[in-house]
N, C-alpha and C positions, 0 to 999 in steps of 0.2 A: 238432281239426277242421281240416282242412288247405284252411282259404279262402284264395285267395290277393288282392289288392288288384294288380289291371294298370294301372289308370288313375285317375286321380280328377282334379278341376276343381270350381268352385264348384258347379256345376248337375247336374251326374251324379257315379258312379261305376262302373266297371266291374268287377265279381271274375269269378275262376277256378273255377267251382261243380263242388267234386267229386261221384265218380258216390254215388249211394246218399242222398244228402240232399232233401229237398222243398226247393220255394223257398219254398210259405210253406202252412201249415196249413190241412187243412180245414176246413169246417165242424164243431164238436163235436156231438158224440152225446149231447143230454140228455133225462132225464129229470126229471118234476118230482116230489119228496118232502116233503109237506104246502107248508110253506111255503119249503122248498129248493129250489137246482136244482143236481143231482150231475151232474158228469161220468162218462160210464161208463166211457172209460178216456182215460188223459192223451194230451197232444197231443205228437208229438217234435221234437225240434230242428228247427230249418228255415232255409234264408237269412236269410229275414228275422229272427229271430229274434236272430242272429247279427250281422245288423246293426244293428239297433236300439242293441245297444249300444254301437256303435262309431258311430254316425251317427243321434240319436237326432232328428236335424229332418225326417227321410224319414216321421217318424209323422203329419206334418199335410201328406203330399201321398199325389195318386191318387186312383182310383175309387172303391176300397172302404179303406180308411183301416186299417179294424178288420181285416181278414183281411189284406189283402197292400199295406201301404203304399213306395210307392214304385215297388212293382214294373211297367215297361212291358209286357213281356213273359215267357215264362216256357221252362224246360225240363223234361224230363222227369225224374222222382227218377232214373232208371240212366243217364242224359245227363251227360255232361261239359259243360266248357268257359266259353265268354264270356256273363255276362249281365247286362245293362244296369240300375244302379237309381237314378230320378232325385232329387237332393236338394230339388229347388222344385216347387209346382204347376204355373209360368210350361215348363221344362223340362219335366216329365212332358206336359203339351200337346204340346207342341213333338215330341219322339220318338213319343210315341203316332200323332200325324199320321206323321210318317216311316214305321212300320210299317206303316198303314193304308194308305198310299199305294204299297207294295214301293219305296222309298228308301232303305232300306236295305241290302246285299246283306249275306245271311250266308252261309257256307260251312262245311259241316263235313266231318268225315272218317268214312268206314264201312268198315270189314272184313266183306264180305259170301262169302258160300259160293256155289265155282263159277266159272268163268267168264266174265263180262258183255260180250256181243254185245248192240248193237255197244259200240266204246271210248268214245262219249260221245252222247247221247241224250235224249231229253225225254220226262218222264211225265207224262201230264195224263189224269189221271181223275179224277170227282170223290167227293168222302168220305162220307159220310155216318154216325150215330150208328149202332149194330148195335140194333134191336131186343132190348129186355128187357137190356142187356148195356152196359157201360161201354166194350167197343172199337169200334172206327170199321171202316167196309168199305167197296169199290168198288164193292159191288155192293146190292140192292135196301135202303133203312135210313129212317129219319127226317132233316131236317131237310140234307139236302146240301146241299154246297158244294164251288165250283170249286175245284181244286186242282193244281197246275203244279210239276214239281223236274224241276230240270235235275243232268245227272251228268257224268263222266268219270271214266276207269278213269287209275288211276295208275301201278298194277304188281298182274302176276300173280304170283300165289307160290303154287309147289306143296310138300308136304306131306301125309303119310300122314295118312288119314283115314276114317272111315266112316260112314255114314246112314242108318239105318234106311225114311227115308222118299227113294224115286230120282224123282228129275223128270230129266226128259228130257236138259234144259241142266248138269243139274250133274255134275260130273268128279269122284273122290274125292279126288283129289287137290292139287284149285288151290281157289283161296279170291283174292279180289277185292279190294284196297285202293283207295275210291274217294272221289272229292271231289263233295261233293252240294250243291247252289246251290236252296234252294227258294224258287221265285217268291211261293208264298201261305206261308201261317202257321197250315194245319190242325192241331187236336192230333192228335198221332203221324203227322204226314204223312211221313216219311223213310221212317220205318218200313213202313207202308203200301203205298207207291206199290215199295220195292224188294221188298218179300215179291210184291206182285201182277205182278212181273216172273217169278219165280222163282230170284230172288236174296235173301234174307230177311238181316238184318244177324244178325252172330254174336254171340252171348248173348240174342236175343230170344226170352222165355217165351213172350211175348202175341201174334206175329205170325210166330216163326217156326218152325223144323223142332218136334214136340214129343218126338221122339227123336230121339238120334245119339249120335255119340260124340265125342269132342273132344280132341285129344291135350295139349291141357294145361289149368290151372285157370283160368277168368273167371268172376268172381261179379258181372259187372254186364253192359252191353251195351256191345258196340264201336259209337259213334255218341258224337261228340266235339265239340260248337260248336267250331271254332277259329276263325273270326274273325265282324267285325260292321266291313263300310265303308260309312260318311257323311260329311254335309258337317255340321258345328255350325253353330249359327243366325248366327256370325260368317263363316261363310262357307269357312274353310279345311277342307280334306279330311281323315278321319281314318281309320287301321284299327288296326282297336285288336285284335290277337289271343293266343289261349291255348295255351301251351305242352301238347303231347301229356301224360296222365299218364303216371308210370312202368310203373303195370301192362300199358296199352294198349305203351310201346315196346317196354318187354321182351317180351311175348309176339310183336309183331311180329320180334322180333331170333332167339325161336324159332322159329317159323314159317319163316323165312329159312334160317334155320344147319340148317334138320333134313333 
């Protein structure tokens, strides 16, 4: 499992969370068998999990202890990149507020399909739960909430392509490399807020094209945390950021060369 360690201090640590891992387990699915309780099917590796055993003091901080200890905030299992896990409760406070309050800025990177007009811009729609269904929508849902990402375009890059599904804005040929700043902390807000543009991030099952074609292999989503800046409770500045994976450069290096 290719976690990497970017940063560590007495109070946190920081890893490199590759794509395809949970950070930390569901809820089990049990059932009760007289006086048993069977799991119905096991649970699979996770950050946490991962960490524990290399940082086994993260078990007595956090909200929920038993499910995701340590854990401040969280990404998505097909998400890359930086994520923060605190070693004390005194810390897990402390960052938990920082989140709570957008004190922290995070950035990451998207490979999005099409051209984005304009080169840098602000989404604010708000999110809400989708009725009957685990994804989030802009549009009519349960329990919304505000929701703010900021973007800018890095570079266009054209490449032969095709899509079964044509929106207006998209060209077959260009595809979008962009740096995405989100002010809130909705789940799956990146994703979201660029699908409800008409730019949907590439590799996304749940949000984006549901046919096309793709001139080369990605088995996760292009959506990358690369960095997380703050100030620590001492006071000096930090950015603490994650190196691109290989899968995500090299396919940009094809994208480019083709």
């Amino acid at each position: 499992m290719d976690i990497k360690i970017i940063y560590k201090n007495d109070d946190f640590i920081a890893l490199n969370k590759p794509a395809g891992l949970l950070v930390h387990s569901v809820k089990k699915n049990r059932i009760k068998n007289n006086d048993f309780v069977v799991d119905k099917q096991p649970q699979e590796t996770t950050l946490v999990s991962w960490a524990l055993n290399r940082f086994p003091e993260i078990r007595e901080v956090g909200d929920d202890r038993d499910l995701r200890p340590g854990i401040v905030h969280r990404l998505d299992k097909e998400t890359s990149g930086v994520i923060l896990m605190a070693r004390n409760q005194n810390y897990f406070n402390y960052l938990k507020n920082l989140f709570q309050n957008q004190q922290i800025k995070k950035t990451y990177l998207a490979l999005v399909f099409g051209e984005v007009f304009p080169k840098a811009g602000i989404i604010e729609k708000p999110i809400a739960l989708k009725t009957g269904s685990i994804k989030r929508t802009i549009w009519k849902g349960k329990m919304e909430k505000k929701a703010i990402t900021e973007y800018r375009v890095l570079e266009n890059i054209k490449s032969p392509f095709s899509c079964e599904y044509k929106a207006p804005n998209i060209k077959d040929e260009v595809f979008s490399l962009i740096e995405v700043t989100p002010k809130t902390g909705r789940t799956h807000q990146i994703r979201i807020h660029l699908s409800s543009i008409g730019h949907p991030i590439v590799g996304d099952k749940l949000y984006g094209f549901k046919k096309y074609f793709f001139p080369f292999d990605l088995n996760r989503l292009f959506l990358h945390a690369k960095s997380l800046e703050f100030s620590l409770a001492k006071g000096q500045r930090i950015k603490i950021e994650a190196e691109l994976p290989k899968e995500l450069k090299d396919l940009l290096k094809n994208l480019q060369n083709t």
